[in-house]
Backbone as ProteinMPNN parsed JSONL, in Angstrom:
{"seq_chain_A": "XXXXXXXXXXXXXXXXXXXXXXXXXXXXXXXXXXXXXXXXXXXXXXXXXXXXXXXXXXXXXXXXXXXXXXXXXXXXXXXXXXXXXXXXXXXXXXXXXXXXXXXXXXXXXXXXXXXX", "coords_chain_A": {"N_chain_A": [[-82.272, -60.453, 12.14], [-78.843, -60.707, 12.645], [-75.528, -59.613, 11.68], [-72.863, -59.715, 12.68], [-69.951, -59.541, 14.763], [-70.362, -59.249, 17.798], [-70.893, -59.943, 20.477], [-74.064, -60.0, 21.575], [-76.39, -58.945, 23.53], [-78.567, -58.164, 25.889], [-78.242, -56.001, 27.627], [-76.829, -54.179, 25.353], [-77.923, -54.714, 23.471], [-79.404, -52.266, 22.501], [-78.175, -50.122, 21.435], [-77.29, -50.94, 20.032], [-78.817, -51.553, 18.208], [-79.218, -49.035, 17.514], [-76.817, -48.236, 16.957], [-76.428, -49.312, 14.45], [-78.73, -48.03, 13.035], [-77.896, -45.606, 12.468], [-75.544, -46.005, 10.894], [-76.551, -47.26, 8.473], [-78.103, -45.02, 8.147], [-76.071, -42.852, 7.408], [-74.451, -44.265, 5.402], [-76.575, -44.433, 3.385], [-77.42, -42.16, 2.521], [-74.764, -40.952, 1.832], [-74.624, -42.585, -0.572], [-76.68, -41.804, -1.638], [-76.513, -39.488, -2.49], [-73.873, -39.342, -3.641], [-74.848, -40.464, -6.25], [-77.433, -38.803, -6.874], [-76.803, -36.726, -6.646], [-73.638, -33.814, -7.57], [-72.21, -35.61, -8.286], [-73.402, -37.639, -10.333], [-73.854, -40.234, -10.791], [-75.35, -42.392, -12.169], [-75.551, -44.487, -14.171], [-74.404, -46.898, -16.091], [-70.967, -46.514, -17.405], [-69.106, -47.767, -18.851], [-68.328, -51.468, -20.157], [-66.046, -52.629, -19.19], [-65.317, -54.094, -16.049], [-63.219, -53.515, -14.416], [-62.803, -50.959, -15.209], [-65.233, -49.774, -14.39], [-65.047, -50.343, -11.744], [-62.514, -48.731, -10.992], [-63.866, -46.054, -11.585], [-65.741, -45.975, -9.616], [-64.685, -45.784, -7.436], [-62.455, -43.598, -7.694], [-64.68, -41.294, -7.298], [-65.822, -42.085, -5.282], [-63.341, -40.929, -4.104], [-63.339, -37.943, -4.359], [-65.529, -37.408, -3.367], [-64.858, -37.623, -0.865], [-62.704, -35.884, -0.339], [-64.191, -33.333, -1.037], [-66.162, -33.777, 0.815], [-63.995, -32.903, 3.258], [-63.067, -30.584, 2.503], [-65.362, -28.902, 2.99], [-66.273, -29.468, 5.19], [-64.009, -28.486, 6.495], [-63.26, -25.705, 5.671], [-64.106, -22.317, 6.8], [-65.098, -20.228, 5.38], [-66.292, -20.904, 3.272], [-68.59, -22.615, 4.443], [-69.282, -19.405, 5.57], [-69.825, -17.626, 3.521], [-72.191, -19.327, 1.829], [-71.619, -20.546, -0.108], [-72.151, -22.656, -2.981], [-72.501, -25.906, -3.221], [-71.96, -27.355, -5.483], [-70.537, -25.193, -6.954], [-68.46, -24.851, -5.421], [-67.031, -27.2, -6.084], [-66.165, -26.56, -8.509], [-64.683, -24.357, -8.424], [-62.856, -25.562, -6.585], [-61.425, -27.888, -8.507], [-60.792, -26.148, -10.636], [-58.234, -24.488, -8.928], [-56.658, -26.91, -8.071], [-55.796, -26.781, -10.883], [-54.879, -24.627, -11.797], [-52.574, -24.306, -9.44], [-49.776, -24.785, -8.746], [-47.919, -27.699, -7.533], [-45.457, -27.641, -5.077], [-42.416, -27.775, -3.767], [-42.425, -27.35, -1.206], [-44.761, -27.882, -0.031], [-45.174, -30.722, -0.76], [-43.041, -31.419, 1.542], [-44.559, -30.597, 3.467], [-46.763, -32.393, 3.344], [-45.557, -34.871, 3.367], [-44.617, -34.586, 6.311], [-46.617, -34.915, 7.692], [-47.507, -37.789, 7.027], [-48.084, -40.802, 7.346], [-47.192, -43.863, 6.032], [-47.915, -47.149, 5.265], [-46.562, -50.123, 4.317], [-47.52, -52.981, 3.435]], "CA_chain_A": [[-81.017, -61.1, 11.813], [-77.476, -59.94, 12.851], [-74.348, -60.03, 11.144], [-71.564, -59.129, 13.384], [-69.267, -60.138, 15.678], [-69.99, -58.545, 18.79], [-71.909, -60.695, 21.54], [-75.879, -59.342, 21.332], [-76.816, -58.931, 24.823], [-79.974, -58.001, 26.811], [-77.632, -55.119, 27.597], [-76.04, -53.924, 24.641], [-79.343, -54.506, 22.297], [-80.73, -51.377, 22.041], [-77.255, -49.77, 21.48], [-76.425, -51.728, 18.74], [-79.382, -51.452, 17.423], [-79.208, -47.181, 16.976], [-75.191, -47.811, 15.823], [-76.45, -49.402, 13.065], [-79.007, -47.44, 11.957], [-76.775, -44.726, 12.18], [-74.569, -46.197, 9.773], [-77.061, -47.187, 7.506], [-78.452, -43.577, 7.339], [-75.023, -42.52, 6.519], [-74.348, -44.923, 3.81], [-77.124, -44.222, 2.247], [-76.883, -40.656, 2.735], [-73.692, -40.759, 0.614], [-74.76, -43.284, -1.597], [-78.065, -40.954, -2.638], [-75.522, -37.989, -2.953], [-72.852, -39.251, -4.95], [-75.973, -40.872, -7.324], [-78.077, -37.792, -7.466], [-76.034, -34.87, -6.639], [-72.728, -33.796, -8.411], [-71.173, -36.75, -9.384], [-74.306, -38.388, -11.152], [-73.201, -41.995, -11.18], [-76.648, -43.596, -12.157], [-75.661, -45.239, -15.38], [-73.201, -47.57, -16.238], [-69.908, -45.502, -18.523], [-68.103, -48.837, -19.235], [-68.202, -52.305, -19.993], [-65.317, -53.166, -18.386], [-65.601, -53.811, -15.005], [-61.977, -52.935, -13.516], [-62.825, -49.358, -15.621], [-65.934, -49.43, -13.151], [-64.732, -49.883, -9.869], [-61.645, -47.409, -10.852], [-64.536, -44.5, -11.932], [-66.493, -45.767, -8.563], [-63.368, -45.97, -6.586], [-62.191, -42.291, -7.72], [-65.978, -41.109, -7.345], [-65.803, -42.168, -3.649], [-61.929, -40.512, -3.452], [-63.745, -37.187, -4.486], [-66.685, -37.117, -2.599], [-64.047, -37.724, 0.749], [-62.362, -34.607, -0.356], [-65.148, -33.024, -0.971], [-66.695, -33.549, 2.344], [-63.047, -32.669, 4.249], [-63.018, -29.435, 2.143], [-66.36, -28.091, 3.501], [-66.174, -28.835, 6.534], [-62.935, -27.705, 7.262], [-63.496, -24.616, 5.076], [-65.057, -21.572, 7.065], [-64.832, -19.44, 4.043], [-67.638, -21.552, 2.156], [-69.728, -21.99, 5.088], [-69.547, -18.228, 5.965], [-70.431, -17.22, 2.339], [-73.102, -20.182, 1.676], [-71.846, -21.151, -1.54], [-72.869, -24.02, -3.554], [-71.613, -27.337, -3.645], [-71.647, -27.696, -7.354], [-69.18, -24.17, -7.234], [-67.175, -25.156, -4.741], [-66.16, -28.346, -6.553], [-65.764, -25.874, -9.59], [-63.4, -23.333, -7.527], [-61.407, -26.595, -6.17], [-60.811, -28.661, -9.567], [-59.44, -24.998, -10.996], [-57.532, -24.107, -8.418], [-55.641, -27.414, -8.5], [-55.402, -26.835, -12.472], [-53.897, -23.579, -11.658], [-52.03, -23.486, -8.538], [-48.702, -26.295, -8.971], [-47.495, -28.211, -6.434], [-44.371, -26.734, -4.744], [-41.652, -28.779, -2.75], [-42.976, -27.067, 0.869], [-46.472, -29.116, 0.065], [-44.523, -32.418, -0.718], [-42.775, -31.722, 2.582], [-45.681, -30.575, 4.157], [-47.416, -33.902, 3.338], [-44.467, -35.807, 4.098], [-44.396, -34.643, 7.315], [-48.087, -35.178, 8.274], [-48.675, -38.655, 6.771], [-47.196, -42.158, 7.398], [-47.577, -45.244, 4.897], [-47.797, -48.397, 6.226], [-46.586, -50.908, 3.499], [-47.843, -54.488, 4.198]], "C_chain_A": [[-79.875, -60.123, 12.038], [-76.326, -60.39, 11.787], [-73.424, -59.326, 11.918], [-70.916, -60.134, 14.526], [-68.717, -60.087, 17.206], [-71.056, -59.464, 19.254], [-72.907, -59.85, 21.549], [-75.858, -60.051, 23.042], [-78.262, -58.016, 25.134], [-79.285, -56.148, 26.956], [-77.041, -54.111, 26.559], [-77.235, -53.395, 23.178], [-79.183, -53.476, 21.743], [-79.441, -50.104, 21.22], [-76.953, -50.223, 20.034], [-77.539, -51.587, 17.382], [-79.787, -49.392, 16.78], [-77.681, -47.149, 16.587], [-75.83, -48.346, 14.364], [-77.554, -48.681, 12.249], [-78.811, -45.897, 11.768], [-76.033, -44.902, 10.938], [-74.928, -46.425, 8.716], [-77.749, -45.74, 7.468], [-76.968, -42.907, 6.654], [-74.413, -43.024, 5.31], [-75.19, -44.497, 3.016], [-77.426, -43.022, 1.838], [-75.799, -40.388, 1.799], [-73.975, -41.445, -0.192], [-75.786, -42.086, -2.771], [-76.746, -39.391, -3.297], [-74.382, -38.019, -4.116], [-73.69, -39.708, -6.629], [-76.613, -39.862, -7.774], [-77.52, -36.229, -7.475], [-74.795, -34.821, -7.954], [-72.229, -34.707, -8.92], [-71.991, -38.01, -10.496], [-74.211, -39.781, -11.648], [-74.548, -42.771, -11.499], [-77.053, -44.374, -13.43], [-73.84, -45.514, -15.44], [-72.355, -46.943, -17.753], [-69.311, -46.392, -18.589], [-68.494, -50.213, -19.349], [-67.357, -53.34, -19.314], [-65.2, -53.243, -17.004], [-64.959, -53.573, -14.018], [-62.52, -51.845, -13.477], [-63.599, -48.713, -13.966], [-65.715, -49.393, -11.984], [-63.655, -48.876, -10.052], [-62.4, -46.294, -10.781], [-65.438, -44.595, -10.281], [-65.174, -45.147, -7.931], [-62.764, -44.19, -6.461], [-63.678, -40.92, -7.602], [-65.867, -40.349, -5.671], [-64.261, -41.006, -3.12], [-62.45, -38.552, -3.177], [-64.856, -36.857, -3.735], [-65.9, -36.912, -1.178], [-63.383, -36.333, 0.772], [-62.863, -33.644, -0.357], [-65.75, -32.385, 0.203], [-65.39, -33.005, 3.763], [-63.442, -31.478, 3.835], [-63.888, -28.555, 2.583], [-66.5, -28.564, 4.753], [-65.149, -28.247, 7.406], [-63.052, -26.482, 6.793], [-64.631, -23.521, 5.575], [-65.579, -20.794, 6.358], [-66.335, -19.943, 3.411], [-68.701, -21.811, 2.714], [-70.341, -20.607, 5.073], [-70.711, -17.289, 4.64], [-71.316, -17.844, 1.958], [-72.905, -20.604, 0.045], [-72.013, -22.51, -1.781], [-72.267, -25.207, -3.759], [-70.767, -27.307, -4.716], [-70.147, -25.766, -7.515], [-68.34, -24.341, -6.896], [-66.796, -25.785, -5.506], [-65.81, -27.631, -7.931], [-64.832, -25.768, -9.404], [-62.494, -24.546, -7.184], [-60.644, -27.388, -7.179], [-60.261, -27.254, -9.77], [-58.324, -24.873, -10.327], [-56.627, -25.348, -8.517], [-55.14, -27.42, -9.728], [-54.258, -25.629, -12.553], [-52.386, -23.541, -10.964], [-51.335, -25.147, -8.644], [-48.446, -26.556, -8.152], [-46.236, -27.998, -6.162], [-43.352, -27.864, -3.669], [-41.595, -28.25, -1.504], [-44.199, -27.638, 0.594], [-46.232, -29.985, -0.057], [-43.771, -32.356, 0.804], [-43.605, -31.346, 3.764], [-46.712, -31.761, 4.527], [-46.992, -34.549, 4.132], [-44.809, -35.733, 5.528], [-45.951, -34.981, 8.643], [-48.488, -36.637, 8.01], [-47.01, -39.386, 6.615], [-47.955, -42.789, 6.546], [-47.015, -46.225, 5.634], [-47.566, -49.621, 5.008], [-46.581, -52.598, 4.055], [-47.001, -55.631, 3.28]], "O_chain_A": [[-79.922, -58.942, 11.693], [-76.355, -61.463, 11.185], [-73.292, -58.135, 11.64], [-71.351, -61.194, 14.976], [-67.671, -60.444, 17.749], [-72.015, -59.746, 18.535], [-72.525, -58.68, 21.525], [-75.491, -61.127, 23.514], [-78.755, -57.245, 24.311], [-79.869, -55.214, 26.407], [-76.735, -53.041, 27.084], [-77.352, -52.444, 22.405], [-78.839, -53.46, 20.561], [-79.912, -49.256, 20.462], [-76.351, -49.619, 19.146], [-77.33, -51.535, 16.17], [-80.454, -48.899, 15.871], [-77.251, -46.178, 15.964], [-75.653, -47.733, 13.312], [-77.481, -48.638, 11.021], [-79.478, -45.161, 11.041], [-75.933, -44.033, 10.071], [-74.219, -46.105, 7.762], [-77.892, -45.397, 6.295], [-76.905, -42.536, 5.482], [-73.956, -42.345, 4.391], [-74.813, -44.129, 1.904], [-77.721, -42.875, 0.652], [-75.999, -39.528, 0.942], [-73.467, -40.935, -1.191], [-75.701, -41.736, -3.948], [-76.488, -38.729, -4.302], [-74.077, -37.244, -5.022], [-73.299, -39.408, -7.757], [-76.586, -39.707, -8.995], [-77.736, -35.154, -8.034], [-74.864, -35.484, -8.989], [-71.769, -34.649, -10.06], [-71.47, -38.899, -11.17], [-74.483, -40.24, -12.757], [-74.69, -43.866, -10.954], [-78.161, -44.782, -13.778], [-72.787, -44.949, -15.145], [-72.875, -46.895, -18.867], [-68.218, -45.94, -18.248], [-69.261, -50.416, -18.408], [-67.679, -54.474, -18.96], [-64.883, -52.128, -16.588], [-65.453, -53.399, -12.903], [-62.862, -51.35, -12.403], [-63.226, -47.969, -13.059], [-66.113, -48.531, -11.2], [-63.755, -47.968, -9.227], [-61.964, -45.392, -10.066], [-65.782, -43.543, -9.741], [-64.849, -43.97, -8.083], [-62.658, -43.617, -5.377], [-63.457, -39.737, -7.859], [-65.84, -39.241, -5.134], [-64.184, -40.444, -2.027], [-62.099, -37.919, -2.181], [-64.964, -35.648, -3.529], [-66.326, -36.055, -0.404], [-63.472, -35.647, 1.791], [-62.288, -32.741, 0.252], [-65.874, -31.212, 0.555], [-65.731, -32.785, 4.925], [-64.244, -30.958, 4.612], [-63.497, -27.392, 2.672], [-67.003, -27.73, 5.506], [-65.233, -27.733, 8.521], [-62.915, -25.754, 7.776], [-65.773, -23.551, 5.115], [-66.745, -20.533, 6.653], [-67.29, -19.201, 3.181], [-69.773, -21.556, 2.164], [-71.505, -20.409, 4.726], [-71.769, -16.668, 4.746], [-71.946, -17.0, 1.32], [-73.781, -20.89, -0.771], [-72.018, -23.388, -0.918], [-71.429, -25.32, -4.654], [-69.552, -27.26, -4.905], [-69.129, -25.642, -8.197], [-67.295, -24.184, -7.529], [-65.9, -25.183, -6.096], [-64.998, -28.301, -8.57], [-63.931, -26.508, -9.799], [-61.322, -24.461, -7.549], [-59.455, -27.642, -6.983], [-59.24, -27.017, -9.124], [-57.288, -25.104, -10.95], [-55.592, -25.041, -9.108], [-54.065, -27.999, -9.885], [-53.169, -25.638, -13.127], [-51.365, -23.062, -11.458], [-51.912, -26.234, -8.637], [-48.615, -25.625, -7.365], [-45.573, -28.173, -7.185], [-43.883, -28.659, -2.893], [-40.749, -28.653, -0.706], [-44.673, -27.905, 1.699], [-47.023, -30.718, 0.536], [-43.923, -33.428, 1.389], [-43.355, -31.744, 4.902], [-47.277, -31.998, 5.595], [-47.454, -34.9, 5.218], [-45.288, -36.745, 6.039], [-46.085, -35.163, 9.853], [-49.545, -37.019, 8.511], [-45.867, -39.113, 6.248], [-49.113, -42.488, 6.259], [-46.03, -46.244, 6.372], [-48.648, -50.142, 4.739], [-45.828, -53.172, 4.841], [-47.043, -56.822, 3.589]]}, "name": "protein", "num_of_chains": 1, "seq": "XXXXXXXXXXXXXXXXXXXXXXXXXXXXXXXXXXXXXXXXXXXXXXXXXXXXXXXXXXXXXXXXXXXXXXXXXXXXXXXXXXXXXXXXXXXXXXXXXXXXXXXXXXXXXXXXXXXX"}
């Protein structure tokens, strides 16, 4: 069974069939990681179920930063430190280090918003 919206061809098959399980190893690849690694999401912390998609929702925002931070970061490759430190070393350092009006125009100048 397919679900998509791309014409399935004789041609295209075999193609389509290694994008997707590409994408399902990567989903579930992050799914197992944000469940069993650092962010331990494998029990429900609310009854409310906005609360829950906000704690998923900011879960997922962290794990994206996360994953920019090490791989853009040669520093943490080079040295082989640990996940679980890094994300130590990075929550401090934003606790510490304030945000300055050359990083608001630094932003600024890197990132458009598209209001719909």
């Amino acid at each position: 069974m397919w679900a998509t919206n791309l014409e399935i061809k004789d041609r295209n098959l075999e193609e389509l069939i290694l994008t997707g399980r590409k994408r399902w190893k990567i989903e579930n690849e992050g799914f197992n990681n944000q469940k069993n690694g650092i962010y331990k999401i494998e029990h429900m912390n609310s009854r409310n179920t906005n609360a829950m998609k906000n704690h998923y929702l900011l879960t997922q925002i962290a794990d994206i930063l996360m994953q920019l931070y090490l791989s853009c970061n040669k520093l943490v490759k080079a040295i082989g430190q640990s996940i679980k430190n890094t994300s130590s070393r990075l929550l401090e350092s934003f606790r510490r280090q304030p945000i300055t009006d050359e990083d608001v125009l630094h932003i600024s100048k890197y990132t458009t918003v598209h209001l719909e």
